[in-house]
C-alpha positions in Angstrom: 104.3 -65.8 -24.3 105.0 -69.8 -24.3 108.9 -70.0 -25.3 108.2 -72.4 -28.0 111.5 -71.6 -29.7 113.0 -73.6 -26.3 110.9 -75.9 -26.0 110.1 -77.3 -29.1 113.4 -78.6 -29.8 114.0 -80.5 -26.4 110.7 -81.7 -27.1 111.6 -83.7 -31.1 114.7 -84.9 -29.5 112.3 -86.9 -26.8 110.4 -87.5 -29.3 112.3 -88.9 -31.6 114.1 -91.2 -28.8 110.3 -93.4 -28.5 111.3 -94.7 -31.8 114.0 -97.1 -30.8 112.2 -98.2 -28.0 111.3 -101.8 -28.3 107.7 -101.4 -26.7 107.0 -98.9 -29.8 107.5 -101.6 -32.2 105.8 -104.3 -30.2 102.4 -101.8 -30.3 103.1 -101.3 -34.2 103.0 -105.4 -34.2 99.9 -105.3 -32.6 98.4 -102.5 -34.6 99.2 -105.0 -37.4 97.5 -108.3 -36.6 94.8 -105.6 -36.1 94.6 -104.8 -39.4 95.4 -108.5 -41.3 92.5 -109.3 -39.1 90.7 -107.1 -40.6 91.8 -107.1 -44.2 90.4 -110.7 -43.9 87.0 -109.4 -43.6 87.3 -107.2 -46.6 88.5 -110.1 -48.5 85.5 -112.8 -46.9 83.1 -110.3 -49.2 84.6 -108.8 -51.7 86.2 -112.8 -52.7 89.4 -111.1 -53.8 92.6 -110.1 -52.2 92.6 -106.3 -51.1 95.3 -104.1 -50.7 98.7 -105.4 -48.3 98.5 -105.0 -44.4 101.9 -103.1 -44.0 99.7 -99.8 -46.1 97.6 -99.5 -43.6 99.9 -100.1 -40.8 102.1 -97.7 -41.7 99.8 -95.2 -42.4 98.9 -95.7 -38.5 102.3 -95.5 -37.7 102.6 -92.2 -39.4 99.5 -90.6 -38.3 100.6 -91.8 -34.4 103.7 -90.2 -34.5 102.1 -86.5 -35.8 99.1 -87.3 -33.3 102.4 -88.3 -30.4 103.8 -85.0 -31.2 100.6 -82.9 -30.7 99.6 -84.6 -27.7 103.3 -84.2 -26.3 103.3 -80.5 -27.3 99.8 -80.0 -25.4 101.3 -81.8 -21.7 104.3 -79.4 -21.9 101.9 -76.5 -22.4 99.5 -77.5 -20.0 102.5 -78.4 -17.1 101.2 -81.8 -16.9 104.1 -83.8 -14.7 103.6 -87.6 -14.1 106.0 -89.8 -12.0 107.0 -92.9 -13.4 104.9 -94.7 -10.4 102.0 -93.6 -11.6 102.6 -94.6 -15.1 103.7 -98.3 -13.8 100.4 -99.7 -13.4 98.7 -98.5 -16.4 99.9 -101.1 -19.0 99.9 -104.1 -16.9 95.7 -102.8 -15.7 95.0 -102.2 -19.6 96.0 -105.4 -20.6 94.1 -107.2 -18.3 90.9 -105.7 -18.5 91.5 -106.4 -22.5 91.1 -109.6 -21.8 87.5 -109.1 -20.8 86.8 -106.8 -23.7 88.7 -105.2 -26.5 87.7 -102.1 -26.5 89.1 -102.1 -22.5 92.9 -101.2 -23.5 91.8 -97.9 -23.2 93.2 -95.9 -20.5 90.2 -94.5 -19.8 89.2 -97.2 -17.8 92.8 -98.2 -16.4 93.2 -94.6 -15.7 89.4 -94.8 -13.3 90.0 -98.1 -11.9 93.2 -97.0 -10.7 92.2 -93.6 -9.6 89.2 -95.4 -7.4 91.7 -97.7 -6.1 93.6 -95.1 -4.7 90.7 -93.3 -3.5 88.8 -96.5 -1.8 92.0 -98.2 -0.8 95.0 -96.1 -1.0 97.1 -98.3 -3.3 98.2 -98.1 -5.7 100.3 -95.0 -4.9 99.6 -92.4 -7.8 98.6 -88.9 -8.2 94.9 -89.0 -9.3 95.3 -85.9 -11.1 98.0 -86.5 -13.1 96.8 -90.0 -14.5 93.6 -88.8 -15.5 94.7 -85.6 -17.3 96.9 -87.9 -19.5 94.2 -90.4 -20.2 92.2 -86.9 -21.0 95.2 -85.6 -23.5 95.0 -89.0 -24.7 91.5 -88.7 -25.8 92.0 -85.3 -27.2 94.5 -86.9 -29.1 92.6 -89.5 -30.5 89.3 -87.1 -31.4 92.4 -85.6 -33.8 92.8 -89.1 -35.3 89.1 -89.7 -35.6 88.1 -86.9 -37.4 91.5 -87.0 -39.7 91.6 -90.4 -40.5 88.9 -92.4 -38.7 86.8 -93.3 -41.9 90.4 -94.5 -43.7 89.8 -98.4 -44.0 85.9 -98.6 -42.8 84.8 -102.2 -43.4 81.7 -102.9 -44.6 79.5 -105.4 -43.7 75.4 -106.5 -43.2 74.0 -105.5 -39.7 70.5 -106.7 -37.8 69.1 -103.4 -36.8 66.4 -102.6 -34.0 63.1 -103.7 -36.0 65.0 -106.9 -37.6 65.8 -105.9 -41.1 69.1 -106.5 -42.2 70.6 -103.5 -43.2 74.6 -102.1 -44.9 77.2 -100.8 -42.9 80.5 -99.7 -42.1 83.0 -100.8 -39.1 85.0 -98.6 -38.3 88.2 -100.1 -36.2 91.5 -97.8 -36.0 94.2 -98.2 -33.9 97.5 -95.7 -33.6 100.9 -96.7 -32.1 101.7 -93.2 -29.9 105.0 -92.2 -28.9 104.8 -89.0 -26.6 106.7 -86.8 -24.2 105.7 -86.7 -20.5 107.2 -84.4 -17.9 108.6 -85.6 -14.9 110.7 -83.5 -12.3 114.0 -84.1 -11.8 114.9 -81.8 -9.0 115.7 -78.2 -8.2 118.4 -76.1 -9.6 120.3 -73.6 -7.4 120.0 -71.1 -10.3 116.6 -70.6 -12.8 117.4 -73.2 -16.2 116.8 -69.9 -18.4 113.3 -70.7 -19.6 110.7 -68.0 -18.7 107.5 -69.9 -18.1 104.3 -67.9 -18.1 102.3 -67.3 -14.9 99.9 -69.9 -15.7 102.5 -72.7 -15.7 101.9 -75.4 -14.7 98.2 -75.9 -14.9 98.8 -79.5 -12.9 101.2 -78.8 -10.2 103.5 -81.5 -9.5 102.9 -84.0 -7.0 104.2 -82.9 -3.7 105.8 -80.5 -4.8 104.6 -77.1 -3.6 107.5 -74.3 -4.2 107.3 -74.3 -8.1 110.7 -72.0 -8.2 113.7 -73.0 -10.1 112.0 -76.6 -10.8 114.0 -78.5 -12.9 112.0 -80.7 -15.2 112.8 -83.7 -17.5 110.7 -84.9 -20.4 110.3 -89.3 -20.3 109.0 -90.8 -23.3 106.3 -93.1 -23.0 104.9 -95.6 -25.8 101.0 -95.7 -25.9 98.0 -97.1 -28.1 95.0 -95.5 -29.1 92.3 -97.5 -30.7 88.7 -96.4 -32.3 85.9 -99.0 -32.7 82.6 -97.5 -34.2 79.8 -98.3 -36.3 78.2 -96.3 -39.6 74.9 -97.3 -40.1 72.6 -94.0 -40.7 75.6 -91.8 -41.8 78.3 -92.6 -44.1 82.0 -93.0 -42.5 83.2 -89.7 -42.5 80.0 -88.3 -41.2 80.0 -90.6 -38.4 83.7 -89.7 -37.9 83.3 -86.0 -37.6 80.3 -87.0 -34.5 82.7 -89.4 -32.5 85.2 -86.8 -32.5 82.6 -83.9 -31.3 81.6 -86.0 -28.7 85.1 -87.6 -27.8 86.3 -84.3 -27.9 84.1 -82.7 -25.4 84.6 -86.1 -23.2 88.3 -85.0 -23.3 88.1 -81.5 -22.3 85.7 -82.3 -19.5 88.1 -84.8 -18.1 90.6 -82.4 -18.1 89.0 -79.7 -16.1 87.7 -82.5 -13.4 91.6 -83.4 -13.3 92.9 -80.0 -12.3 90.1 -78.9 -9.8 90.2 -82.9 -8.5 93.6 -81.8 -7.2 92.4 -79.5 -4.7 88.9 -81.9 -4.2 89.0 -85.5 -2.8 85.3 -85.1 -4.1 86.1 -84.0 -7.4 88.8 -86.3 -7.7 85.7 -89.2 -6.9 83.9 -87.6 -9.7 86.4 -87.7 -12.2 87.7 -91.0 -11.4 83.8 -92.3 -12.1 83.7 -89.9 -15.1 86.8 -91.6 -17.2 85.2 -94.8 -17.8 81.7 -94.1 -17.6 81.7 -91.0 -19.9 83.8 -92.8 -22.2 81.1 -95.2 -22.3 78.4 -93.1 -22.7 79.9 -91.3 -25.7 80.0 -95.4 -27.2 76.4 -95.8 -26.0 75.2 -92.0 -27.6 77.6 -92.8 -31.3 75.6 -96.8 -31.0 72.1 -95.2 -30.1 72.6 -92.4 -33.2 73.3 -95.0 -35.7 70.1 -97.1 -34.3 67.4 -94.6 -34.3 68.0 -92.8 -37.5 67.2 -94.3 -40.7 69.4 -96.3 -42.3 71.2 -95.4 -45.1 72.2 -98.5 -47.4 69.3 -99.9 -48.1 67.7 -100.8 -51.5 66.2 -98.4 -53.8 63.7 -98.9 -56.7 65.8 -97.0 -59.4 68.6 -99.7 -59.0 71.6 -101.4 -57.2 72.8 -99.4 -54.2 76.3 -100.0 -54.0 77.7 -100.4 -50.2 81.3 -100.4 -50.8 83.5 -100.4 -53.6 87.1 -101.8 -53.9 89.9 -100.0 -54.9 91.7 -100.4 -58.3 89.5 -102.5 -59.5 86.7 -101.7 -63.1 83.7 -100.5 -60.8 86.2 -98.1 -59.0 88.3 -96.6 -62.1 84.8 -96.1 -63.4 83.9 -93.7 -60.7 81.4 -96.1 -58.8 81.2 -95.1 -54.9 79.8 -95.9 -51.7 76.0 -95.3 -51.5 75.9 -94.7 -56.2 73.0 -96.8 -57.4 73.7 -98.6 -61.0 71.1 -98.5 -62.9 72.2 -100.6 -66.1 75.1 -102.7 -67.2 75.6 -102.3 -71.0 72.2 -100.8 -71.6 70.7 -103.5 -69.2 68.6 -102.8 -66.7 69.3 -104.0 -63.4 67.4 -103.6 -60.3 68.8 -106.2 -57.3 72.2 -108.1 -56.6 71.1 -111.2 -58.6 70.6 -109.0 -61.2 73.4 -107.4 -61.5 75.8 -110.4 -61.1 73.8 -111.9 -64.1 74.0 -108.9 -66.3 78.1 -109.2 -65.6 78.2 -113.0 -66.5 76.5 -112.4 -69.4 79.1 -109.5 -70.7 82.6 -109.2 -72.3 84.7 -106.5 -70.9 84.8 -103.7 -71.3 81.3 -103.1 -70.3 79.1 -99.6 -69.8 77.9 -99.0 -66.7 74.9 -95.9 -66.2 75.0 -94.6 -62.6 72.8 -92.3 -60.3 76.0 -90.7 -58.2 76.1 -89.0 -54.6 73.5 -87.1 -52.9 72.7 -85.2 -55.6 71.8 -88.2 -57.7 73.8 -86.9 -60.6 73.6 -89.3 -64.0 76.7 -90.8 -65.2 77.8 -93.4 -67.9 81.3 -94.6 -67.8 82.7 -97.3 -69.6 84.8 -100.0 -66.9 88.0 -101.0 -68.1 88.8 -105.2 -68.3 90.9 -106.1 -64.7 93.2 -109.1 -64.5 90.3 -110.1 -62.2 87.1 -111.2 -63.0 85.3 -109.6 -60.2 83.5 -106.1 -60.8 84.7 -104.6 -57.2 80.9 -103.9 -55.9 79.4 -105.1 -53.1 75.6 -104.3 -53.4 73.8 -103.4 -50.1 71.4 -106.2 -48.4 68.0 -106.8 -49.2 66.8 -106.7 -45.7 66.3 -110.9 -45.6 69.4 -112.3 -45.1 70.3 -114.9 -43.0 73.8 -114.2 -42.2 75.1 -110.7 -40.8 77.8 -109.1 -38.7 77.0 -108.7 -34.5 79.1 -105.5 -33.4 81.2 -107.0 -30.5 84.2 -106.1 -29.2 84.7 -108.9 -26.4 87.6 -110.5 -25.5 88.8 -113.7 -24.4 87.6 -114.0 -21.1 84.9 -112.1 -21.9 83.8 -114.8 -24.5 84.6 -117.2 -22.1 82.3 -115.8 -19.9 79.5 -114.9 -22.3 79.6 -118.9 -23.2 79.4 -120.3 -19.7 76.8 -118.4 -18.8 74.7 -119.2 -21.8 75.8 -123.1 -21.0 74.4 -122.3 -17.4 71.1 -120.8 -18.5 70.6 -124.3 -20.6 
């Protein structure tokens, strides 16, 4: 049996510990901007102020620290021991490569880099191993997030699909401030610490280490960010949720395995170096090529207005009016497109009726909306497939767009 009673304990007090560590707070200032950024999307469309920043920051925050203590809980099961080296150069590698795209702060892709470095070069010193079955307890971490709370906060927006018709969507961009526990040892101890250990432990030995007995280990908090771009176009958010954590779930787990046997394998410790970022990017390219190829889902419909999004708080949403509902009628009007429905609002007094096809099932519904101390009905219908103006899904960053610009100046 794992001694959890022991264990868990030494492990909140860690924990806790990330909390007042300034690095914490500068990610959760990050993890902000993030989302003001992109509250003023939300309010580009829906033309009125949504809810505050700090709601949805916090909310990170919150769901961060539970997904912190999971992932901690998992490296103490698992044995996983990383030297404070090795965890050196992740940051400093993250950041820079987020320069060239956003979605590069990953470790994944620190994690590889740095892992072939070592391989190729033999600098920076780190234990292969151990980096890369953190960035893979990372990852199982974040499919966690993603399937919890990855839909939370999807931004809608028109998107150009494959065949040119402009089409509704949802972005989906999360990002979690993390504090977790790491193990690192300390020493040896002339007499066992009083913690039975099953067989199994440690799955990762520790690095040059090789006579596990009476192994004194410490547990060193670490601050990290986990972030979730992704993009609902055939599926509604929470569907498309559930898939990126299948896939970035299985993407995790493989990772790990290559880790342990990579320890043992200079070969396997080639493949798994290659397999961090490049199976991180093909679970992006397999979630992108999914929402392509299917049909899409908000697009117009004959019996009505298909409603993309809906804003909290406001009439359309205290009158039960959701994502992908088609209105049929607005005080016995009949409305069929967006210019027809704005009309049939500016020609109403509040309150007004609204009749509505609901859900999959297509249930009927008439609800009465209530008068807001805002004008605006909280709807935002789904394109018409002509548009002129829509959202490109890109995620680069400022060199990248630096680059992406002098090369198109070059080409001309």
């Amino acid at each position: 049996m794992f001694p959890f009673d022991r264990i868990l304990p030494l492990l909140l007090g860690s924990l806790l510990t990330v909390l007042f560590e300034p690095l914490f707070w500068v990610v959760v200032l990050l993890v902000a901007l993030q989302y003001r950024r992109m509250s003023a999307v939300r309010e580009s469309l829906f033309g009125i102020k949504t809810r505050p920043v700090w709601s949805d920051t916090l909310a990170a925050a919150i769901y961060g620290i539970i997904g912190g203590f999971a992932g901690s809980l998992l490296i103490v099961v698992v044995g996983l021991t990383v030297s404070g080296s090795s965890l050196i150069y992740l940051w400093p590698v993250a950041i820079l490569l987020m320069l060239i795209n956003a979605r590069f702060l990953c470790f994944a892709y620190a994690g590889g880099l740095l892992a072939m470095a070592n391989l190729l070069f033999g600098f920076p010193s780190l234990d292969i191993a151990q980096i890369l079955a953190l960035v893979a307890i990372l990852h199982m971490v974040e499919s966690i997030l993603i399937l919890t709370s990855g839909h939370l906060g999807a931004v809608p927006g028109y998107f150009k699909d494959k065949r040119g018709r402009v089409v509704g969507g949802f972005t989906m961009q999360k990002f979690w401030p993390i504090p977790i526990v790491v193990l690192v040892v300390v020493g040896h101890a002339l007499a066992p610490e009083g913690i039975n250990m099953p067989d199994w432990w440690p799955l990762l030995k520790p690095d040059g280490i090789d006579n596990l007995e009476n192994v004194v280990y410490s547990m060193l908090p670490v601050v990290a960010g986990l972030g979730y771009g992704d993009l609902a176009i055939a599926r509604n958010p929470r569907q498309k949720s559930r898939f990126s954590a299948l896939y970035l779930g299985l993407y995790s787990f493989v990772l790990l395995m290559l880790s342990v046997f990579a320890q043992n394998s200079r070969f396997v410790a080639f493949l798994a170096a290659l397999f961090s970022p490049l199976g991180h990017e093909l679970v992006i390219f397999i979630g992108k090529k999914l929402e392509f190829n299917d049909p899409p889902l908000y697009v117009p419909c004959p019996e009505g207005v298909r409603v993309l999004d809906t804003l909290f708080d406001t009439p359309a949403w205290r009158a039960g009016i959701r994502s992908g509902d088609v209105i049929l009628s607005v005080n016995g009007r009949r409305v069929f497109n967006r210019a027809g429905l704005e009309a049939a609002l500016g020609e109403t007094f509040w309150p007004v009726e609204v009749e509505f096809l609901q859900g999959k099932g297509r249930f009927y519904r008439r609800e009465v909306a209530s008068a807001a101390t805002t004008r605006a009905f909280g709807v935002l219908a789904v394109p018409e497939g002509t548009e002129e103006t829509y959202m490109e899904f890109g995620t680069a960053g400022p060199l990248g767009r630096w680059w992406g610009d002098f090369w198109r100046r070059c080409k001309h």
